[in-house]
C-alpha positions as CSV (number, residue, x, y, z in Angstrom):
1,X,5.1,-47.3,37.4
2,X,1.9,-47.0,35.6
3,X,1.3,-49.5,32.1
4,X,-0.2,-48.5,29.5
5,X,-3.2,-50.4,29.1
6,X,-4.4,-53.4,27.4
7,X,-8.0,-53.2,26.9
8,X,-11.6,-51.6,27.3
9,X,-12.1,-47.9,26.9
10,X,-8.4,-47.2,28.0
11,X,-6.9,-48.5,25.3
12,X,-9.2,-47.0,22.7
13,X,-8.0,-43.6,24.3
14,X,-5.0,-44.3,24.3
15,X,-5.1,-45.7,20.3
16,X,-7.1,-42.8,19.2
17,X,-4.0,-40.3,21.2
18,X,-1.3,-42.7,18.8
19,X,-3.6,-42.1,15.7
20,X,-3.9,-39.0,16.0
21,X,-0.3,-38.2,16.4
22,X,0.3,-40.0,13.4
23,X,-2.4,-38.8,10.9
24,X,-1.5,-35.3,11.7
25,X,-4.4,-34.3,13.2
26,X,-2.4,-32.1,15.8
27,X,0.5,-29.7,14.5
28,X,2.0,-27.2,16.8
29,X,2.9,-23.2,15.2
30,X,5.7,-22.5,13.5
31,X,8.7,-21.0,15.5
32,X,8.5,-17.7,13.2
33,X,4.0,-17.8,14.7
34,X,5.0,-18.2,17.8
35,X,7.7,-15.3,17.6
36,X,5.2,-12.8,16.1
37,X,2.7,-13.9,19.1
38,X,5.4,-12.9,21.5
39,X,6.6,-9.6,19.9
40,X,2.5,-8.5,19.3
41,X,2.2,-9.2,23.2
42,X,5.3,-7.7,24.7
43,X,5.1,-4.3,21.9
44,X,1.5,-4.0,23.4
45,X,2.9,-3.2,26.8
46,X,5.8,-1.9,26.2
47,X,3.7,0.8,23.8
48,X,1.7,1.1,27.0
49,X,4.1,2.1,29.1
50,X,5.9,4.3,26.2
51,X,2.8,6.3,26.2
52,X,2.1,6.3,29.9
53,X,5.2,7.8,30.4
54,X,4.9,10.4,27.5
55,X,1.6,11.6,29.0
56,X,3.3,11.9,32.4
57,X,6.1,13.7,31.1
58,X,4.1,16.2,29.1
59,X,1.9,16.7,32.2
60,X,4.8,17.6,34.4
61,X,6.2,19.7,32.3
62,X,3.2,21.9,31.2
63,X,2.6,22.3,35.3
64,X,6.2,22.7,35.9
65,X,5.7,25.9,33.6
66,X,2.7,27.2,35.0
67,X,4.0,26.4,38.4
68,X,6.8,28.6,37.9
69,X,4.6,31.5,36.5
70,X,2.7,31.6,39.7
71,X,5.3,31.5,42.0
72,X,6.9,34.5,39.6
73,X,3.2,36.2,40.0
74,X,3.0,35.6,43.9
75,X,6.2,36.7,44.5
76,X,5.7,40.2,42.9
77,X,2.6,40.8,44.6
78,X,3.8,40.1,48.0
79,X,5.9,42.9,47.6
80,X,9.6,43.1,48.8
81,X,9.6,44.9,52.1
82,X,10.0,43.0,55.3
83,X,7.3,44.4,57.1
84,X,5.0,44.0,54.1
85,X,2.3,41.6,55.2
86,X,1.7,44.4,58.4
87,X,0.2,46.7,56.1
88,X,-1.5,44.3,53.1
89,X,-5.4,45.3,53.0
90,X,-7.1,42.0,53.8
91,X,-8.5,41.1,50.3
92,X,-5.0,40.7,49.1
93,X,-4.3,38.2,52.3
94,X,-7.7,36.2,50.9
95,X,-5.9,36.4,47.9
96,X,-2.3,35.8,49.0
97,X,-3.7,32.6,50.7
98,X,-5.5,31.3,47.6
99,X,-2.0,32.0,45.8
100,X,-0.5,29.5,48.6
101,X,-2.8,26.6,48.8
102,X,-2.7,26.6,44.7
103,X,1.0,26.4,45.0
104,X,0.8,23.7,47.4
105,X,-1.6,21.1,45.0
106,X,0.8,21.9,42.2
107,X,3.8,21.8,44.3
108,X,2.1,17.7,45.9
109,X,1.1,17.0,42.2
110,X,4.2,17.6,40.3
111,X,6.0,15.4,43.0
112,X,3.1,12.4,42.0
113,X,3.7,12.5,38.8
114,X,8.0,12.7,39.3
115,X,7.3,9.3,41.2
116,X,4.6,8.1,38.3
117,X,7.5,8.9,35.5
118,X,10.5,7.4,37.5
119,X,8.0,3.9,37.6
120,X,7.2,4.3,34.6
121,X,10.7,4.5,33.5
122,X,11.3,1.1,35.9
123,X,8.9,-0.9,34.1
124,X,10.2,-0.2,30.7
125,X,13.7,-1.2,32.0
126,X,12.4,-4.4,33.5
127,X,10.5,-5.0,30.4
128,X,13.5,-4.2,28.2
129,X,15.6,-6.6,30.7
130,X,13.4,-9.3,31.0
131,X,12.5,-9.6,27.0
132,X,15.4,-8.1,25.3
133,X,15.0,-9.6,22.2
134,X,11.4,-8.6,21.9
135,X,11.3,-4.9,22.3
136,X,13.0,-1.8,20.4
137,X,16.7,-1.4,21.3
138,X,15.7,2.2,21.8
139,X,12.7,3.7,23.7
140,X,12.8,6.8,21.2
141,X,11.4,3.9,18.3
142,X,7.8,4.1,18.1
143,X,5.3,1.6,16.5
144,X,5.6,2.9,13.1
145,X,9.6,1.9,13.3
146,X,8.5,-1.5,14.0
């Protein structure tokens, strides 16, 4: 076990350390500082993440609508005989096609932004779970409820 020393520049350290504790000259925040730090911190991200997942949601929904105008679109101009596609002049099988890869990116997109939403929707539980006391009790509360 290490002294504390006795003399030299040690000692003057170590004096200048006591005085200082004792003049005052170091004073940690105050509990309700420190608070307000932490709340200011965690209501960044968790205002983050609240708007993440708005954007998302607002995105999926808007091409969940137009998704389902297309496919109401292609599936009237496809016709509704089985032998249909044997008798389709070839411009509407350029544009049949077109009609079917555009349905496939919005078909792949909407399913990114279903798994974007659900992790959005994970970190704001973990964040809710991890600092309970420091975010809304609600995810509808916004920062103007704060």
């Amino acid at each position: 076990m290490e002294t504390i020393p006795r003399t030299g520049t040690d000692r003057q350290m170590f004096d200048l350390l006591l005085r200082a504790r004792v003049n005052h000259l170091f004073k940690a925040r105050s509990a309700n500082r420190d608070a307000e730090a932490d709340f200011s911190r965690t209501a960044s991200v968790f205002l983050s993440i609240e708007n993440a997942l708005k954007i998302a949601e607002a995105e999926h929904s808007g091409l969940d609508t137009r998704m389902q105008d297309v496919l109401a679109r292609g599936a009237i101009s496809l016709g509704n005989a089985t032998d249909e596609y044997l008798t389709r002049e070839p411009a509407d099988t350029i544009v049949q096609n077109r009609f079917d890869r555009e349905i496939q990116i919005g078909q792949l997109r909407l399913e990114q932004l279903s798994l974007q939403i659900d992790a959005f929707k994970f970190l704001r539980a973990a964040l809710m779970s991890r600092f309970s006391t420091l975010v809304p009790l609600s995810p509808s509360r916004r920062l103007g409820a704060w």
